[in-house]
C-alpha positions in Angstrom: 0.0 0.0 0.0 3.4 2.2 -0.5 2.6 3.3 -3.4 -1.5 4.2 -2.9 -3.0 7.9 -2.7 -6.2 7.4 -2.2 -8.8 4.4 -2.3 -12.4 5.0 -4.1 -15.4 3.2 -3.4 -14.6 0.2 -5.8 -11.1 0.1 -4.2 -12.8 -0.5 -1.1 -15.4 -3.3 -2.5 -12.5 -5.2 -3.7 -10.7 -4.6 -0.3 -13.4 -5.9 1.7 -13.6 -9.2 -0.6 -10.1 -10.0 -0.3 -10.2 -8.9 3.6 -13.5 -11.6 3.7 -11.4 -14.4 1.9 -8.9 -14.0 3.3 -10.2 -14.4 6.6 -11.5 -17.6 6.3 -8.9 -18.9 4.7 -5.6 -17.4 6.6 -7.7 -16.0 9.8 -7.6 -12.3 8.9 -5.5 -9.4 7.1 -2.9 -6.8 8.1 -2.4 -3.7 6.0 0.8 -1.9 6.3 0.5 1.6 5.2 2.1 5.1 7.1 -0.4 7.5 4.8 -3.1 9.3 7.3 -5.7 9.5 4.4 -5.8 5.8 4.0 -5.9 5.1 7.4 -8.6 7.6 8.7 -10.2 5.9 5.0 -9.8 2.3 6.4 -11.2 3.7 10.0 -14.3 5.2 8.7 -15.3 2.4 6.0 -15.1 -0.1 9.0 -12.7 -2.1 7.4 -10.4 -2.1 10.4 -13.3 -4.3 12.2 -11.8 -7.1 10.1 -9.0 -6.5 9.5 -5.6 -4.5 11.7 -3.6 -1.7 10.4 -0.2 -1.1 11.5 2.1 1.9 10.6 5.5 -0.7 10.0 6.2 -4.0 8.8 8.5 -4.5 12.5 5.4 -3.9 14.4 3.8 -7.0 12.7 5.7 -9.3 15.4 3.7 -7.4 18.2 0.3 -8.2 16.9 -1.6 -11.3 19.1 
């Protein structure tokens, strides 16, 4: 998610299939991103109830 500006409402659709596949199959999703807009984006279109956001790839090894 480097690379992303902004995510539209299709951008989201697709996220939230991939997030849903993903967590029946692997038992959920991280996203890695440091950009404000995509996080307050993630925050507001609920997608961070299933799935977790962190800021940097090193704080993966604190999640549960």
């Amino acid at each position: 998610m480097t690379q992303t500006q902004v995510v539209n409402s299709v951008g989201i659709s697709r996220l939230i299939e991939i997030i849903e596949i993903c967590d029946q199959k692997a038992g959920g999703v991280v996203f890695c991103t440091t950009r404000p807009i995509l996080m307050k984006t993630f925050k507001i279109m609920g997608l961070l109830t299933k799935a977790r956001l962190v800021a940097r790839v090193e704080d993966l090894a604190t999640l549960d």
